[in-house]
Structure formats: C-alpha cells, structure tokens
C-alpha positions in Angstrom: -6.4 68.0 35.3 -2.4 68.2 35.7 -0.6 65.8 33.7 -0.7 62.4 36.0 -4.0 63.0 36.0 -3.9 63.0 32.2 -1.5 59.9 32.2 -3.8 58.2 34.6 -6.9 58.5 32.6 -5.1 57.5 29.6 -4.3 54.6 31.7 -7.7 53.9 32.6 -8.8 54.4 28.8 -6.5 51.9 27.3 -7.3 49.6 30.2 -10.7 49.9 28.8 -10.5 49.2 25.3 -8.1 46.3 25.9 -10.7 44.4 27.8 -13.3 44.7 25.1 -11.4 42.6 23.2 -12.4 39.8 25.2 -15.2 41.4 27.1 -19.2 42.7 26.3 -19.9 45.8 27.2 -22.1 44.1 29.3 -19.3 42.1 31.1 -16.8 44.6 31.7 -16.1 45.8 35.4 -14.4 48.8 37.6 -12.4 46.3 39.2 -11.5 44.8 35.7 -10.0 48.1 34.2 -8.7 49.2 37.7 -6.9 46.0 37.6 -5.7 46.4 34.2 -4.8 49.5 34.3 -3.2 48.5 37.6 -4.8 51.1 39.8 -7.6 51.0 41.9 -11.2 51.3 41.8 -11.3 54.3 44.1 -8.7 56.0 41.4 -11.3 55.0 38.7 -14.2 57.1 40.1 -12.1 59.9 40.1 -12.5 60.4 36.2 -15.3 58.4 35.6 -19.1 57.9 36.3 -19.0 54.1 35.3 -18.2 51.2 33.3 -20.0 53.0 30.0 -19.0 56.6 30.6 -15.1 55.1 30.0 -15.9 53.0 26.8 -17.6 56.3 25.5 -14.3 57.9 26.0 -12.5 55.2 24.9 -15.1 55.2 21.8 -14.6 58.9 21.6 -10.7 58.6 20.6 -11.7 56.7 17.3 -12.2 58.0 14.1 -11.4 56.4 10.4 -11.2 60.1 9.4 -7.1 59.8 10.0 -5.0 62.6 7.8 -3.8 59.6 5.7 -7.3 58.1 4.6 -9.0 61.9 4.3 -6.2 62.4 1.7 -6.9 59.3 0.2 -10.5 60.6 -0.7 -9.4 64.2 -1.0 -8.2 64.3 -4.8 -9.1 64.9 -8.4 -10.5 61.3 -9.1 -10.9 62.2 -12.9 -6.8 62.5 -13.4 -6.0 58.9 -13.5 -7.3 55.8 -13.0 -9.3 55.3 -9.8 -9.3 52.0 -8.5 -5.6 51.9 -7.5 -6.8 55.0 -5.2 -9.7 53.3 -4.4 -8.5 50.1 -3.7 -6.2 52.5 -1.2 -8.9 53.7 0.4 -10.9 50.6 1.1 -7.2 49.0 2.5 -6.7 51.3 4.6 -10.1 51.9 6.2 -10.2 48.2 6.8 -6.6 48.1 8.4 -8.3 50.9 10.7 -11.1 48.7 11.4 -9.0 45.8 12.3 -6.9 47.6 14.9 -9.9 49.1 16.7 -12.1 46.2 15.7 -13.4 45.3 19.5 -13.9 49.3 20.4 -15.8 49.1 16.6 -18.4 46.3 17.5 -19.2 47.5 21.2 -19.8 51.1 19.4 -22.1 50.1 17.2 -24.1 47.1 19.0 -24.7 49.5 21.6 -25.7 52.5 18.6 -27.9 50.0 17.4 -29.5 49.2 20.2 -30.6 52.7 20.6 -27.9 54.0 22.7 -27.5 57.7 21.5 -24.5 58.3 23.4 -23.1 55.7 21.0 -25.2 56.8 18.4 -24.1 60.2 18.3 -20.1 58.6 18.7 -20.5 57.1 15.7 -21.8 59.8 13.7 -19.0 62.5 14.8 -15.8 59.9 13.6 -17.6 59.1 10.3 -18.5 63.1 9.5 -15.9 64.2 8.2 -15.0 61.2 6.1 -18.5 61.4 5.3 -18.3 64.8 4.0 -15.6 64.5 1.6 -17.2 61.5 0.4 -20.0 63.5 -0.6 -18.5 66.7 -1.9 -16.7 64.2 -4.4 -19.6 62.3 -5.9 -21.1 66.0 -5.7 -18.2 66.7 -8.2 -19.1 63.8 -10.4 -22.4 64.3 -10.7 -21.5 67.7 -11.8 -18.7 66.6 -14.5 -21.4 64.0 -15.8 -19.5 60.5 -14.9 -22.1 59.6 -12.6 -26.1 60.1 -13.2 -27.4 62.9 -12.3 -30.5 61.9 -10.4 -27.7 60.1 -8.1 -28.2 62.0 -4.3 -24.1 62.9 -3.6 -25.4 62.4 0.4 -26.9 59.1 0.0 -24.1 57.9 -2.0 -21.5 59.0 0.4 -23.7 57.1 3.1 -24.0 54.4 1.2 -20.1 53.8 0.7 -19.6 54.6 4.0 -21.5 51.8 5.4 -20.7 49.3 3.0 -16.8 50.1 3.8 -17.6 49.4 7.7 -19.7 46.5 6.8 -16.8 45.1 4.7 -13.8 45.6 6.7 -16.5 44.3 10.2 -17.3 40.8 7.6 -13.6 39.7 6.3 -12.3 39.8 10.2 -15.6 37.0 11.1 -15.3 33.3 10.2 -18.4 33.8 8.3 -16.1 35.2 5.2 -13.4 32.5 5.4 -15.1 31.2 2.0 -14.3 34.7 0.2 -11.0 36.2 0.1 -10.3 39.8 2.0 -8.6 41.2 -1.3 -11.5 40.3 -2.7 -13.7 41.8 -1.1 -11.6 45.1 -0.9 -11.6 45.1 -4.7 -15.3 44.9 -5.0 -15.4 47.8 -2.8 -12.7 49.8 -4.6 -14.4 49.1 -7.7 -17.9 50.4 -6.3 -16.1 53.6 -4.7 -14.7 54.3 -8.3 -18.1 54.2 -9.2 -19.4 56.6 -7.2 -16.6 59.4 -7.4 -14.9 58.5 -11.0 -15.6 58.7 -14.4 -17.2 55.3 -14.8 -15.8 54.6 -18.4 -12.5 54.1 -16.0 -14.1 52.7 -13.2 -15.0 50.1 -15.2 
C-alpha cells in the first residue's frame, strides 16, 4: 500500500471512529463512513471487508498503554508517597478513556457479547499495562507492604478493570451525584494499596 493508499485508509479509519460517537455498531454504514470520510463506497471496499472489519481497525489503534501512563506505573512506589503517583495514573487513564470514550464502549459491548475479535482487541491494549501492574504488586508482595497470599495477577486485573470501569462511570449521567475527583481519588487510593507500602497508602 503506497502512501495515498495509507492516507486514504487513515481517512476511512477516522471516518469510522467519529461516527461511533453518535452511532451503534449496529447502525453504522459504508455509505456513512464513505461519506464522512468523503470518498466513496467503492474506495471503501478497497481496504475493507465491512462495516466491523473497519471499527476493528479503528479499535486496533487504541491502547491506554501510552509511554506517558506506562511511566506512570513504571517506578519505585516505596520512595515517596504514592497517591500523588497514583492519583496520576488514575487521571490520566481516565483522560484516555474520555477521548476514545465512543471507540471504548463499542469495543467492549461487542467483547462482551462474545465477539472475540473484540475480545482479543481488548486484551492486546490492556497487556502491557497489565503487565507492569503486576510485576509491581509482584514487588510488594515481595518487600512485605502488601499480604502475601495477595495473587500479583489478579490484583493487576483487578485495578485494571476497576480503572476502566471508573473513568466508563464519571463520563454517564448515572455519576452526576458523585464527583469525578472523587472518584479518581478512591481509585488512586486503592492503586496505592496494591503497589505501595500501605502504612503510606493509607
């Protein structure tokens, strides 16, 4: 593929994810992202199968695992005190969240509803956030601040999730009774948990 071609699918890709913010998966059409993208149907079939084979791509290009919230994660938690870091963390994954938030929910509705194209998207952006999550309550299991029958895996999993489910609930009118910092400080304070020495955690 030369490099129109590249630009075009680009094109096409963008097209796609900016129609999810007011379309279902369900909804969208060729025409739709053709239109948007303003090309033509005929150009679409060129680089893709259909409708679902471009929101995987467009799926594909996300991933919370950005150089800026790996480093986040990636230090010695027991040098200072955590929940500024942490508080860091749960900002910024949630500021992720909120600028991919449409290209988020189709992802994981259609995960959930046993898609494992989507399924398997979903678990390649999240692995390497997911594996530094783990190799650092690994490390504080092994330095004693957390207890030892703790599983470093199914913490890391745990956090993980709660951090999507978090920065997925403040965006939805259904948390307009609690307040987003608030929320992201509960979550800080729980990550410090996890990968800190809780005597500063807490």
């Amino acid at each position: 593929m030369g490099r129109k071609g590249l630009a075009t699918r680009a094109k096409l890709v963008a097209a796609c994810a900016a129609l999810l913010a007011h379309h279902g998966l369900r909804d969208l059409k060729v025409a739709d992202i053709a239109k948007e993208a303003r090309t033509s149907p005929a150009t679409f079939y060129l680089y893709f199968n259909d409708v679902t084979e471009a929101v995987l791509a467009a799926v594909g290009e996300l991933s919370p695992a950005t150089p800026a919230i790996l480093a986040l994660i990636d230090v010695d938690w027991g040098r200072s005190d955590p929940l500024p870091r942490a508080r860091e963390v749960a900002a910024a994954y949630a500021a992720y969240w909120a600028d991919h938030a449409a290209l988020f929910h189709v992802r994981n509705l259609a995960a959930d509803e046993g898609d494992e194209r989507f399924r398997h998207a979903r678990e390649k952006a999240v692995r390497p956030v997911l594996a530094i999550l783990a190799a650092k309550s690994a490390d504080a299991v092994k330095r004693g601040w957390v207890p030892a029958h703790i599983d470093a895996h199914a913490a890391a999993g745990t956090i993980l999730a709660m951090l999507e489910r978090v920065s997925a609930v403040i965006r939805t009118p259904a948390a307009r009774h609690i307040e987003a910092d608030a929320m992201i400080d509960a979550a800080a304070w729980l990550i410090a948990c996890t990968v800190a020495p809780v005597r500063q955690a807490v």
